[in-house]
C-alpha positions in Angstrom: 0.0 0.0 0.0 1.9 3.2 -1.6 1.2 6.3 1.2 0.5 9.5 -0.4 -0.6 12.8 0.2 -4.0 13.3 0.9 -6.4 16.2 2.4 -9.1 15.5 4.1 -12.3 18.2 3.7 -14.6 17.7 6.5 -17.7 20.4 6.6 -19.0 20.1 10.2 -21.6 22.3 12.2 -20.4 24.3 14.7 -20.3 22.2 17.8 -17.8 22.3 20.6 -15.5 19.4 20.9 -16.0 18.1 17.3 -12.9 18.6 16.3 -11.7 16.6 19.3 -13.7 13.5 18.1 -12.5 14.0 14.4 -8.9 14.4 15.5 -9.1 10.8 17.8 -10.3 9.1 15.0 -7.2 9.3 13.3 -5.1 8.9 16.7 -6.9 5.4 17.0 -5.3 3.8 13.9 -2.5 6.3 14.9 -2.1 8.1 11.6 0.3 11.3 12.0 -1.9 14.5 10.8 0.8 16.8 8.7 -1.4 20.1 8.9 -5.3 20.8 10.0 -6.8 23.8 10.0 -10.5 24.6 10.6 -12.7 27.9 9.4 -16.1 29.0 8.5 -17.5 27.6 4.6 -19.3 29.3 2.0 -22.5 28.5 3.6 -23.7 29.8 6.7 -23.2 28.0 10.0 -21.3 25.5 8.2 -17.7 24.9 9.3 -14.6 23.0 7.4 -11.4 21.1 8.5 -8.6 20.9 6.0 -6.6 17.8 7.4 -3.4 16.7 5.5 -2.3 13.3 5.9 0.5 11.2 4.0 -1.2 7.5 4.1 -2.6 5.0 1.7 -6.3 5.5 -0.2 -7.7 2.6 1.6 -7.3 3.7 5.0 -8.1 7.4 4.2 -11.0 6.1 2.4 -11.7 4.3 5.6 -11.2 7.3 8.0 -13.2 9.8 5.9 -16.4 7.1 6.2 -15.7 6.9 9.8 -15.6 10.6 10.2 -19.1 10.8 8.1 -20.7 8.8 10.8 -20.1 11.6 13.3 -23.9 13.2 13.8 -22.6 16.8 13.4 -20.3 16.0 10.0 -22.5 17.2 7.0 -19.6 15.4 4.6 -16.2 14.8 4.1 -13.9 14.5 1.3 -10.8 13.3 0.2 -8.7 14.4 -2.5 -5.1 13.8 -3.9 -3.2 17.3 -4.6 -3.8 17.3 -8.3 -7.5 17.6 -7.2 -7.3 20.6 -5.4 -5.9 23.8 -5.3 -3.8 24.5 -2.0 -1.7 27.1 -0.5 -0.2 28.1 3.5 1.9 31.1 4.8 5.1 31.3 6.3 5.9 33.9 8.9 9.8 34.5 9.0 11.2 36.9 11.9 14.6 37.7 11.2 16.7 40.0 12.8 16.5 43.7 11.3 20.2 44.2 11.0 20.8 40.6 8.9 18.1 41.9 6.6 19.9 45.3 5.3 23.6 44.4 6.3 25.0 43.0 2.6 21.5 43.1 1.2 21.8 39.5 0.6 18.9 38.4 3.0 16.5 41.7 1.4 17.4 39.9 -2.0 16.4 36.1 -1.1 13.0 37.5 0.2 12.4 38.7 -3.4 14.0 35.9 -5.0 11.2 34.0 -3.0 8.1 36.6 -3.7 7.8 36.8 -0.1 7.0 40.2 1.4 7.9 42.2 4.3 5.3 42.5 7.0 6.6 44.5 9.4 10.1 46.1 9.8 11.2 47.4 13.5 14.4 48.1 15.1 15.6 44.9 16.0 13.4 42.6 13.9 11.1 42.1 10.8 8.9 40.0 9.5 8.4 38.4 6.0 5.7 36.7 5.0 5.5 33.5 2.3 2.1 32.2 0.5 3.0 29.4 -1.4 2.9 25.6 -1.3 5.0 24.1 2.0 7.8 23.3 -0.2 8.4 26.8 -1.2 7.9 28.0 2.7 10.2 25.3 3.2 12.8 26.7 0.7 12.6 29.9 1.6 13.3 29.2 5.4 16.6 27.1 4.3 17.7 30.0 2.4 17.0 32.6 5.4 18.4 30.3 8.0 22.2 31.6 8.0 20.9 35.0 8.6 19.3 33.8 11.9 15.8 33.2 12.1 14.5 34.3 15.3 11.2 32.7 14.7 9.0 31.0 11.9 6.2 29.2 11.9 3.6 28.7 9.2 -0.3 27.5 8.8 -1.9 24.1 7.9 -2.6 24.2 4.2 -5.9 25.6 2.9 -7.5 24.1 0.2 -10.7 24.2 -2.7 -10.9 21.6 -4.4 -10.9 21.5 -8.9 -13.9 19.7 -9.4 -17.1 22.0 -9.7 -19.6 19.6 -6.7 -19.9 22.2 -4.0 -21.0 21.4 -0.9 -24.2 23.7 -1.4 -25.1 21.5 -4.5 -24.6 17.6 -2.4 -26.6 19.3 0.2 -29.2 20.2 -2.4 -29.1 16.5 -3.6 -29.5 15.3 -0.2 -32.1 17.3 0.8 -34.3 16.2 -2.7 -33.1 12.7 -1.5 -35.0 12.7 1.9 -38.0 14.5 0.4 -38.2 11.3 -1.7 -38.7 9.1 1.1 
């Protein structure tokens, strides 16, 4: 069984300690969660998790139908990275006199299409959208200048294909009224 990258959409209502219960579903069959973030959805009073994982299609096939059975989940979806469209941000504090001294660290920021946040007297702060191997790259080249802090969100993610939530909870919806 080949692990791969996959993330995970769950859309949820907003309940208190659902994301616990989502979160312990993977800690039972102990798969590692690489990134998870949660926000509000296009629709009103619906929320979403983003969770990355690197395991095989089976058992994330497995885990997104387990998830599913949680009262609160709406739906959840899988998708490889091809499928979807994703993106996170870096945050890079360096110190202020690394940045100017030489010009070398001002000109790796660019090289990188990062951009400066915030510049103060003894640090700044750059900024990095981009796909966590570019976050990635850019902290590598940054590190000699002495990073004094980094960190960087889970990835975000919509997916390619044009099935919104709105339209399987349209389909659902004509599905009860059927029976």
């Amino acid at each position: 069984m080949e692990k791969r990258r996959y993330t995970i959409s769950v859309f949820t209502e907003d309940r208190v300690g659902l994301l616990n219960r989502v979160t312990i579903i993977f800690t039972r069959r102990k798969i590692n969660i690489d990134s998870i973030t949660a926000s509000v959805s296009e629709i009103k009073g619906v929320h979403r998790y983003t969770i990355v994982v690197q395991e095989s299609k089976e058992l994330v096939k497995k885990v997104t139908a387990q998830i599913e059975k949680q009262v609160e989940v709406l739906k959840a979806f899988f998708h490889e990275d091809q499928e979807i469209i994703h993106q996170e941000i870096g945050l890079y504090k360096l110190p202020t006199q690394s940045l100017f001294l030489g010009g070398k660290a001002e000109e790796i920021v660019r090289e990188h299409h990062a951009r400066i946040l915030s510049i103060e007297s003894d640090f700044t702060v750059v900024e990095k959208t981009g796909h966590p191997c570019e976050t990635t790259a850019l902290f590598n080249a940054l590190s000699p200048y002495g990073i004094l802090e980094f960190v960087r969100s889970g990835s975000v993610a919509i997916t390619k294909p044009m099935k919104t939530l709105a339209k399987y909870l349209e389909e659902l919806e004509k599905e009860i009224e059927l029976n």
